[in-house]
Backbone as a ProteinNet text record, in pm:
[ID]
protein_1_A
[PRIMARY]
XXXXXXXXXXXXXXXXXXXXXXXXXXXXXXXXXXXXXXXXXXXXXXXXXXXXXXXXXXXXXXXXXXXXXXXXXXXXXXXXXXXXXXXXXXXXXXXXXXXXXX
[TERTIARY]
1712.7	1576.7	1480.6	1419.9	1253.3	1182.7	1081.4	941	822.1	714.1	640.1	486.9	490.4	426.7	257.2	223.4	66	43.9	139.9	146	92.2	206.9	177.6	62.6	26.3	-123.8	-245	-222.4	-311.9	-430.9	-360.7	-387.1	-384.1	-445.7	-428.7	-317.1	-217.5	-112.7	-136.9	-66.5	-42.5	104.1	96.7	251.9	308.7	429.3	590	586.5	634.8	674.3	800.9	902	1013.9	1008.5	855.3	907	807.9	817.3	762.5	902.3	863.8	923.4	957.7	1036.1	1115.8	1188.1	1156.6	1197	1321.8	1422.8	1544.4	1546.4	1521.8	1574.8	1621.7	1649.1	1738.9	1624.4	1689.3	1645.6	1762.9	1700.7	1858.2	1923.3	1876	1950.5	2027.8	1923.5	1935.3	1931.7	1972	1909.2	1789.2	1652.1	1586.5	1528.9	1449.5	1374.5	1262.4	1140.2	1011.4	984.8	894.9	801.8	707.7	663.2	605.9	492.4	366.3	304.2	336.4	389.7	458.1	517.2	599.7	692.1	640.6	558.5	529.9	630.5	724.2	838.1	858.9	956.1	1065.4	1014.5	919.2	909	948.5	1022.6	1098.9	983	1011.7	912.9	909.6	890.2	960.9	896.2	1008	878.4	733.2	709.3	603.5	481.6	487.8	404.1	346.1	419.4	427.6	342	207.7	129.1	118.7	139.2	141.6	52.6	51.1	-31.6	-145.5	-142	-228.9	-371.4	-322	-440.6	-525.3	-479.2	-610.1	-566.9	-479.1	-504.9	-490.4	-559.8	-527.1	-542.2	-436.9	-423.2	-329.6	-244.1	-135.1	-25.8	66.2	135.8	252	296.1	370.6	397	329.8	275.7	335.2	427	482.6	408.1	407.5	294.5	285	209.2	130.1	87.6	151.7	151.1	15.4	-0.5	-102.2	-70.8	-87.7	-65.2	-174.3	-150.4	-267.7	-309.6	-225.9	-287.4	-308.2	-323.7	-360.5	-307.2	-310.9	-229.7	-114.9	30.2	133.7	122.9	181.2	174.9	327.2	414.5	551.1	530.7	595.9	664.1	758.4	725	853.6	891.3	978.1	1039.8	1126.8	1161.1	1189.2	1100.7	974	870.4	743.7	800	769.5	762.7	856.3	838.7	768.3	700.7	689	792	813.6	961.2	943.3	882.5	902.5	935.6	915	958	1102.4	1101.7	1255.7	1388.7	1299.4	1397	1403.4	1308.7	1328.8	1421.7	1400.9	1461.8	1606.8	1663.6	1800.6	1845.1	1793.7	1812.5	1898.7	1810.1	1749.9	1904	1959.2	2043.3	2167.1	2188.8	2315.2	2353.7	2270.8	2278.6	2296.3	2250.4	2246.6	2114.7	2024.1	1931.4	1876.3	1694.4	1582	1470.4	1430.1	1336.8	1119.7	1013.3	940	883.8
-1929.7	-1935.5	-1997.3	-2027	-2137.6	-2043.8	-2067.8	-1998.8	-2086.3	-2099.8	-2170.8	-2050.2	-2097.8	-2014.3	-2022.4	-2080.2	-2163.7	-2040.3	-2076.3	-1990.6	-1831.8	-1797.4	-1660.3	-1599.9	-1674.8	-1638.2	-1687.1	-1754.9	-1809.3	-1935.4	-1970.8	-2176.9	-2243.7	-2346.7	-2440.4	-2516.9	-2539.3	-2590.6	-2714.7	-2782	-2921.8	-2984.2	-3134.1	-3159.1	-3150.4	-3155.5	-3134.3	-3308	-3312.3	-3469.3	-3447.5	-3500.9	-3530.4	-3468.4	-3496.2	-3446.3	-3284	-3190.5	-3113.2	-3032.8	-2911.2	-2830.9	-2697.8	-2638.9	-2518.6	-2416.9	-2309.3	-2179.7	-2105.1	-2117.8	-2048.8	-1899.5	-1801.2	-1662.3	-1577	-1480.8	-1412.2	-1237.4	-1234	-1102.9	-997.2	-864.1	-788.3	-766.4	-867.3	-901.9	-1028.8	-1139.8	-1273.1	-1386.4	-1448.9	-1601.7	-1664.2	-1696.7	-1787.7	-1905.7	-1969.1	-2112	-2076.1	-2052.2	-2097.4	-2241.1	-2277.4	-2374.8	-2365.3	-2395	-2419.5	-2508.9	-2538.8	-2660.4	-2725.3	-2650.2	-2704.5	-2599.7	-2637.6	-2525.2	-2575.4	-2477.2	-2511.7	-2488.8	-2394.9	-2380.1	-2197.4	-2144.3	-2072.6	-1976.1	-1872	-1748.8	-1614.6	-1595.5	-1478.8	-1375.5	-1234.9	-1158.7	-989.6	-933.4	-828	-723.2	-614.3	-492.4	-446.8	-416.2	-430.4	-487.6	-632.1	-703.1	-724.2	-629.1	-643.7	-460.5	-565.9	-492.7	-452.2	-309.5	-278.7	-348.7	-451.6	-490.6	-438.7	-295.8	-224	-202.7	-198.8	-173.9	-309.5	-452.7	-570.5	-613.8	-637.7	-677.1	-547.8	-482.8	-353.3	-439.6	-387.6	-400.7	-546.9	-594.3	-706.6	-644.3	-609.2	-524.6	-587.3	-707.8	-828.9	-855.7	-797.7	-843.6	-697.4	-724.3	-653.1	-588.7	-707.8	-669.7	-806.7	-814.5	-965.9	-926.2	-1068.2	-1055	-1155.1	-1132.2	-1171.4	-1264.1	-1378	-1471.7	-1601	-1661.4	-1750.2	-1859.6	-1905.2	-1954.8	-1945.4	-1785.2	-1737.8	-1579.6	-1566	-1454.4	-1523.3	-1396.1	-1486.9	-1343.1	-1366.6	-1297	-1274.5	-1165.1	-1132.3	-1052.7	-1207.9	-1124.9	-1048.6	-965	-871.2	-910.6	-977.2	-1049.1	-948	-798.5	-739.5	-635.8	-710.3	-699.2	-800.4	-911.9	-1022.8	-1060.4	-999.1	-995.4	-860.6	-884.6	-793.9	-770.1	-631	-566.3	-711.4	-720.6	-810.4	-912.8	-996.4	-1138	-1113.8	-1006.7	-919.1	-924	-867.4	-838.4	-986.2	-1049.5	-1246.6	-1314.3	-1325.3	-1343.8	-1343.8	-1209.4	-1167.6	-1275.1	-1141.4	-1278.2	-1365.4	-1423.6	-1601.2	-1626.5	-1585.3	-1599.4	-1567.5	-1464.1	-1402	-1476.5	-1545	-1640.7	-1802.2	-1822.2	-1921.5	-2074.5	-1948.3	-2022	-2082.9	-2107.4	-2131.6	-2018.9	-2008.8	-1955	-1959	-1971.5	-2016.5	-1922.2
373.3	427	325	343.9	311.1	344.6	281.9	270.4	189.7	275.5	208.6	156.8	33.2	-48.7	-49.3	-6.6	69.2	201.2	277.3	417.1	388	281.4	262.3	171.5	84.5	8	80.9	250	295	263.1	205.1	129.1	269.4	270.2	366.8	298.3	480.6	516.1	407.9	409.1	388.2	408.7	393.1	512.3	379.7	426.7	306.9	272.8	168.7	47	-25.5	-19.2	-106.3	-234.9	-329.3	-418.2	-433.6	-355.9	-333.5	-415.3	-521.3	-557.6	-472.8	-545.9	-432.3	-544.8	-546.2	-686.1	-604	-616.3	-607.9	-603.2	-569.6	-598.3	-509.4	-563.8	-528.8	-446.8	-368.5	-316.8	-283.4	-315.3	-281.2	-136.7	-86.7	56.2	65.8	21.4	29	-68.1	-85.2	-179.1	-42.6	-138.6	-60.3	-168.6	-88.9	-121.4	-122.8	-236.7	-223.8	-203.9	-160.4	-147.5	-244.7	-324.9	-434.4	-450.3	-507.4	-573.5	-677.4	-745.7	-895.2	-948.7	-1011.4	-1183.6	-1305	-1347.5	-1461.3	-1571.3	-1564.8	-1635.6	-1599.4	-1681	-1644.1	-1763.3	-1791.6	-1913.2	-1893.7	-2017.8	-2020.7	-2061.7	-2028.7	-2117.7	-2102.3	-2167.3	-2153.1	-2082.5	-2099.8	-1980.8	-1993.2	-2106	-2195.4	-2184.6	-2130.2	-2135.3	-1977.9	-1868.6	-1721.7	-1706.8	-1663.9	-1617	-1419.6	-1401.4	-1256.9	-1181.5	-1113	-1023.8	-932.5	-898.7	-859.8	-941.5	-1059.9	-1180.7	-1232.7	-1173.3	-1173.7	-1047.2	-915	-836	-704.9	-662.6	-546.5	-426	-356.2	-190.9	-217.5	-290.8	-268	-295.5	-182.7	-190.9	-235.2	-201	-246.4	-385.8	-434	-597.1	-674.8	-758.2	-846.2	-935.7	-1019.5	-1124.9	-1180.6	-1299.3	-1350.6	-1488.8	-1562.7	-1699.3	-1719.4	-1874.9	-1918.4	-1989	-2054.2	-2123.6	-2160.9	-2319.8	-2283.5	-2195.7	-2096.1	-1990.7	-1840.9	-1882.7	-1795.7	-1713.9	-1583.8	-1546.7	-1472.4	-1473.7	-1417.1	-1318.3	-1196.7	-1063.1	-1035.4	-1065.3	-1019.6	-931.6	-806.2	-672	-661.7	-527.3	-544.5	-402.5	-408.6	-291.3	-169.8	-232.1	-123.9	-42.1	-71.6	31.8	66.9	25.2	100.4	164.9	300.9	459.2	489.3	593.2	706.5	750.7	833.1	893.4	1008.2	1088	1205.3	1134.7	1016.3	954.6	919.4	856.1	830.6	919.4	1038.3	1163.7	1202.3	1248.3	1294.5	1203.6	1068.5	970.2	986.9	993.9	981.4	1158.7	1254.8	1387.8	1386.1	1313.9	1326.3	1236.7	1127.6	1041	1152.2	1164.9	1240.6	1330.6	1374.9	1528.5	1498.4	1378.1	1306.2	1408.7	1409.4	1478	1334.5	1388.6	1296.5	1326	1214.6	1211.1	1109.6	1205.3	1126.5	1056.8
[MASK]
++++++++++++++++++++++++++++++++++++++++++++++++++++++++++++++++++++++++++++++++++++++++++++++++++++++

């Protein structure tokens, strides 16, 4: 599955381009595809430095927690609640049947 990452933080759409990036991961159900604007690169970092998301961003439930760094804040999803149960349930569906799904 694909997922475009605009859609879900509520960004305006814009059309798809060839060289449009896409972040690989893993969920404890699934491998999916972000949709992306860019990768700025790939930082490691430890528990320590991963602040609960509730305590600077409340009500993004999506949102793990978010580190601090100098350029800026980084936002860790927690991808096994990234769907809604209904995106969840369509999702699987859509897989089992080997339909599509938007």
């Amino acid at each position: 599955p694909v997922f475009n990452m605009r859609q879900r933080f509520g960004l305006p759409a814009r059309d798809l381009e060839l060289t449009d990036e896409m972040v690989i991961a893993r969920t404890s159900q699934r491998t999916v595809a972000l949709i992306v604007d860019a990768v700025q690169g790939v930082r490691e970092c430890g528990d320590n430095a991963i602040v609960d998301a509730e305590q600077i961003l409340p009500g993004l439930p999506h949102v793990a927690g978010v580190v601090k760094n100098v350029d800026g804040l980084i936002l860790i999803q927690d991808l096994d609640l990234f769907l809604s149960l209904p995106e969840e349930q369509a999702l699987t569906a859509a897989l089992s049947s080997g339909g599509t799904c938007v």
